[in-house]
C-alpha positions in Angstrom: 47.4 61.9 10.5 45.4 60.4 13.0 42.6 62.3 11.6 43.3 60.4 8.4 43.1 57.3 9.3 40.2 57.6 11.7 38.1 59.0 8.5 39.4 55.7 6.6 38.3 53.6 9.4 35.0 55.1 9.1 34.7 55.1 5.8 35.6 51.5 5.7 33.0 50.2 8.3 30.6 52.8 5.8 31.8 50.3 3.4 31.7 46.7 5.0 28.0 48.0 6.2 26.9 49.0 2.6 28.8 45.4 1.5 26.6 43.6 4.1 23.5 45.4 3.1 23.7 44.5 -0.7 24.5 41.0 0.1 21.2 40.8 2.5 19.3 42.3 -0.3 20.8 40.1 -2.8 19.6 37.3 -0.2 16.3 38.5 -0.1 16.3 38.6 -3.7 17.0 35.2 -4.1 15.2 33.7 -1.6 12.0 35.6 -3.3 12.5 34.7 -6.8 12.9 30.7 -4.9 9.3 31.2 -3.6 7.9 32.4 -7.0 10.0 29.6 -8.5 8.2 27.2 -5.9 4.6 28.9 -6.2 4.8 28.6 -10.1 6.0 25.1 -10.0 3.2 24.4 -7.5 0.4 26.3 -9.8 1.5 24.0 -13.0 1.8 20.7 -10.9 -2.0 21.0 -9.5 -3.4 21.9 -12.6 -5.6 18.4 -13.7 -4.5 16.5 -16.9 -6.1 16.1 -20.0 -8.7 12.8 -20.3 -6.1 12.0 -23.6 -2.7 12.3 -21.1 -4.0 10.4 -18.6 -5.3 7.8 -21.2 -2.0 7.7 -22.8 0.3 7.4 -19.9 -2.3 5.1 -17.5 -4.2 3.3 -19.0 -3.3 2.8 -22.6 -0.3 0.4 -21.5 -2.2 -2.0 -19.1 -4.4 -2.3 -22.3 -1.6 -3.3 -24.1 -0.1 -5.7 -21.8 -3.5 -7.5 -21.2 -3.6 -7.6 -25.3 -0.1 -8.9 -25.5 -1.3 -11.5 -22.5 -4.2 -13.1 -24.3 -2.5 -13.2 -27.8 0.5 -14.9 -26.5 -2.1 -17.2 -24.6 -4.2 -18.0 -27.6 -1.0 -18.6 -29.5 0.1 -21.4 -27.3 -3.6 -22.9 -27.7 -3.1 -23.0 -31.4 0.1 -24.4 -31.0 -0.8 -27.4 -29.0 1.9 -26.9 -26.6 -0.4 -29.2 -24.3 -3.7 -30.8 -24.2 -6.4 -28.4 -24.4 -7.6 -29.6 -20.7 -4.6 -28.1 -19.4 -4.5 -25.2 -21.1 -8.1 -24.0 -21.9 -8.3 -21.2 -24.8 -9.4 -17.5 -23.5 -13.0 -18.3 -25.3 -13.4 -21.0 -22.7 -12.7 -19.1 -19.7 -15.1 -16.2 -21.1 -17.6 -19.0 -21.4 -17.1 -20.1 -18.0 -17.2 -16.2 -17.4 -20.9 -15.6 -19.1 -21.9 -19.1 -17.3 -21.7 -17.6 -13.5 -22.7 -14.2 -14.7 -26.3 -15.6 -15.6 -26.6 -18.1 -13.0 -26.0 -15.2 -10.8 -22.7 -16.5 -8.7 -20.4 -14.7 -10.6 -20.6 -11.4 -7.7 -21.9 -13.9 -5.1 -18.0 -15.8 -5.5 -16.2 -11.8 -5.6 -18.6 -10.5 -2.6 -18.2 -13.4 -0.7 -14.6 -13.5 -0.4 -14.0 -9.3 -0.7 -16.4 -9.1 2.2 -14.6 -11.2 4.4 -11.1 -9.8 2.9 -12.0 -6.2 4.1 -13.9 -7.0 7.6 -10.9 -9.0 8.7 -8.3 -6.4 7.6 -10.1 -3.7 9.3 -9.3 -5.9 12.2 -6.1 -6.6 11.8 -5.8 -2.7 11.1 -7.2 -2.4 14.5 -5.1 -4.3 16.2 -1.6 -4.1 14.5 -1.4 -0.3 14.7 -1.7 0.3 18.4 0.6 -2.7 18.7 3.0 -1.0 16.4 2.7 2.1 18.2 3.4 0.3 21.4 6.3 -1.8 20.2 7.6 1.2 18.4 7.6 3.7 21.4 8.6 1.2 24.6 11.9 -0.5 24.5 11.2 -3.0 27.0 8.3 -4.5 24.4 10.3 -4.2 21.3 12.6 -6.3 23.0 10.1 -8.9 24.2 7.7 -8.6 20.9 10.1 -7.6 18.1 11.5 -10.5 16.5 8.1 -12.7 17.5 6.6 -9.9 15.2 9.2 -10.7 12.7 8.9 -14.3 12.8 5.2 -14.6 12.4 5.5 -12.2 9.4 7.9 -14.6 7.8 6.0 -17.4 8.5 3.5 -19.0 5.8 -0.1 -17.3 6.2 -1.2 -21.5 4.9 0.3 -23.0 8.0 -2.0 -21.2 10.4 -5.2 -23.1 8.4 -5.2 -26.5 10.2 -4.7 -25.1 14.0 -7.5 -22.0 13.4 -9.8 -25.1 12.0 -9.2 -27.0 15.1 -9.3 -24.4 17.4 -12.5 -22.5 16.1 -14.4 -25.2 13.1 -15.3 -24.5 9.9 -16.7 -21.0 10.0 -16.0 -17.2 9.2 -14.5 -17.2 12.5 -11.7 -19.0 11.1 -11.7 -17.2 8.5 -11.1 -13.9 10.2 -8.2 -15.6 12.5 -5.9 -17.1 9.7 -6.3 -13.2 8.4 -5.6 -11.9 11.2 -2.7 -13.4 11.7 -1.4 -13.2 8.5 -1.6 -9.3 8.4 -1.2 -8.2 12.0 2.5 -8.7 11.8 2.9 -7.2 8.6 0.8 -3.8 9.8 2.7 -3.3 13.1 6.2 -4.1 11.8 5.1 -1.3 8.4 4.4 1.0 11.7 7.6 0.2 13.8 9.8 0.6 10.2 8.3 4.0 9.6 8.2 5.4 13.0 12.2 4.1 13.1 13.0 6.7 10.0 11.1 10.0 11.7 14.2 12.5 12.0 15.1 13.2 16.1 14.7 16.6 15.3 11.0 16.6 14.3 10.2 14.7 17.8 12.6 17.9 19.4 10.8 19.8 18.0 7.0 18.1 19.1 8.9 18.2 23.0 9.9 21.9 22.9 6.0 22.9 21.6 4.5 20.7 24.1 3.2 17.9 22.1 4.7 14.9 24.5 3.1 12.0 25.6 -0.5 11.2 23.3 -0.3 14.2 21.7 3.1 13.9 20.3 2.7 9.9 18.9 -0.6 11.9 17.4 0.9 15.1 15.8 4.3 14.0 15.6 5.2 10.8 14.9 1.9 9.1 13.2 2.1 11.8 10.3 6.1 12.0 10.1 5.9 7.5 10.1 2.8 7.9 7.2 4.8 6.7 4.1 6.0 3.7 6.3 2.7 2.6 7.5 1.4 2.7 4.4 3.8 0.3 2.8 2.9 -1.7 6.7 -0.9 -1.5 5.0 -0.2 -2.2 1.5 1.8 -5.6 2.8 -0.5 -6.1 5.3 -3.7 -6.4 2.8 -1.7 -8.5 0.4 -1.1 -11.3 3.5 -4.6 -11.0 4.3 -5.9 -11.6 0.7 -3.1 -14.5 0.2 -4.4 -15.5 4.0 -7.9 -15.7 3.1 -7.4 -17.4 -0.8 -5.4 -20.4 1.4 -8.2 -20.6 4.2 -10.8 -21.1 1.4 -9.1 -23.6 -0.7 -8.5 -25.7 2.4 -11.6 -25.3 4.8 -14.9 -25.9 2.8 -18.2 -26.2 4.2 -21.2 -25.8 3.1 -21.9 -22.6 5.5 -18.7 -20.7 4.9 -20.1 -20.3 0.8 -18.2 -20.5 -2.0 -15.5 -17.6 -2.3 -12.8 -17.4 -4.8 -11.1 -19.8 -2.9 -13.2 -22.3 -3.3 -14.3 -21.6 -6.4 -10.2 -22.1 -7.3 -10.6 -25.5 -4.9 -13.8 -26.8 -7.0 -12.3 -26.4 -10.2 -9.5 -28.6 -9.4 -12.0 -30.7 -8.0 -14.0 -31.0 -11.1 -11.0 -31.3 -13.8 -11.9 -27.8 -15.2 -9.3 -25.8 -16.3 -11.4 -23.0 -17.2 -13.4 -22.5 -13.9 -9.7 -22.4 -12.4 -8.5 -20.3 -14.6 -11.8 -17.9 -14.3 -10.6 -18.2 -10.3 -7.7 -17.3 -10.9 -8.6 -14.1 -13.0 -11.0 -12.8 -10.3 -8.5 -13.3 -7.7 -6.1 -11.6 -10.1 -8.5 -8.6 -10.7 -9.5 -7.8 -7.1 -6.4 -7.6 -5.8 -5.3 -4.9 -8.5 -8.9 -3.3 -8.1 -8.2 -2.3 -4.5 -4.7 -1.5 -4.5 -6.1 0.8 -7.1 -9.0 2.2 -5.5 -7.6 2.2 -2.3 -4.3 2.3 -1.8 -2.8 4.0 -4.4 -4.7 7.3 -3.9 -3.9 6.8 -0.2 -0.1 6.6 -1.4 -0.4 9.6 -4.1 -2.3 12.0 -1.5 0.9 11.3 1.3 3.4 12.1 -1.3 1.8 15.2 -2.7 1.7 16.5 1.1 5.3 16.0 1.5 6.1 17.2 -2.2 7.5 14.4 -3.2 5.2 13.9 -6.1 6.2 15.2 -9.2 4.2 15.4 -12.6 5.3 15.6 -15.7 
């Protein structure tokens, strides 16, 4: 009897032991064909897409919203919805267009004011991330610096014009202040925000390895707070072109050049529509131009390493 049941003890641990083996096989099973679900899905999302896909789906429909935009606009010119020197037709504008080109301004106005747009963001990219780091990191200055950050963010990039033209004159440095502290703010609090949503486990994790100190805000947090940052940059370039446009259109002088800005300032000047509109445009097309050169790859390439980029 007792032989019995010690043989169906036995051969029920034989079983549970055979039961757990199956189900670690059936695990390892499944967590293989997940990988070679994973590996193919990576394989098809790397492969490059066809010059007629990408055509189709990026840059056929900007095509057709700029179409839409100028037929709608010469519309309204044939209507007479207003006097023509309010609202110049598109041939005017491409007249003014063809006028700079071959008096040779036309780049001089874009270089002039992308030059200056770039140098003083590089600055303020400079400066805003260490003090992001800084604020983001020490309580005791997030306390003091935090909601000063916050306030100059919210506060009009055009109101800093009159006190950097007393402080420094009419000149590029100027210029470079009223950008700087238009985007500073915006590039330090992009920093705090992303370095606020990197899990606690990650930074456990950068303690237990040894990465403390430097090396941790280096390994650990900078590349965990990337997607934040970059939305800090993105904002932070878009106050220091809107910084910039005001500074020109309010300080002229003959030794700061003529930038888009003042292009924009002397076409209101002069009563022409079409040189403000042409301003306008160029202010419009630079602004798209480097998010698109610049930013947007940054943005693609820091998705695709977290794969959080999906293709169709």
């Amino acid at each position: 009897m007792a032989s019995t049941e010690t043989s169906a003890v036995k051969g029920g641990g034989v079983k549970d032991e055979g039961t757990k083996g199956a189900g670690a096989k059936d695990g390892g099973d499944l967590a293989g064909l997940e990988a070679g679900l994973d590996a193919l899905e990576t394989k098809a999302h790397t492969g490059r897409a066809s010059f007629r896909k990408t055509f189709v789906e990026k840059i056929f429909p900007p095509m057709v919203a700029v179409a839409l935009v100028l037929v709608v606009w010469q519309v309204l010119v044939w209507a007479e919805v207003t006097d023509s020197y309010k609202l110049p037709a598109p041939s005017a504008v491409w007249d003014e267009v063809q006028e700079a080109w071959l008096e040779g301004t036309l780049l001089e106005y874009i270089w002039t004011s992308v030059s200056r747009g770039l140098l003083g963001f590089l600055m303020a990219l400079a400066i805003g991330t260490p003090l992001g780091l800084l604020v983001a990191r020490v309580k005791f200055v997030r306390a003091a610096i935090g909601p000063i950050l916050s306030g100059l963010q919210s506060l009009p990039s055009v109101a800093w014009v009159p006190p950097a033209v007393l402080w420094l004159g009419l000149n590029d440095s100027m210029m470079y202040a009223v950008i700087l502290l238009g985007a500073v703010p915006s590039i330090a609090n992009g920093l705090v925000s992303g370095v606020d949503q990197v899990p606690p486990l990650f930074l456990r994790a950068g303690r237990t390895m040894g990465a403390t100190g430097l090396r941790g805000t280096w390994h650990i947090v900078v590349p965990a707070a990337l997607p934040g940052y970059l939305a800090g940059l993105k904002q932070g370039w878009a106050f220091s072109w809107r910084s910039l446009m005001a500074a020109e259109i309010i300080a002229s002088s003959p030794d700061l050049g003529v930038g888009l800005g003042q292009l924009l300032e002397n076409g209101r000047t002069a009563n022409s529509m079409p040189m403000v509109f042409l301003a306008i445009l160029l202010i419009l097309i630079v602004g798209i131009a480097i998010d698109l050169l610049i930013f947007s790859p940054l943005e693609r390439y820091v998705l695709r390493s977290r794969g959080l980029l999906v293709k169709s």
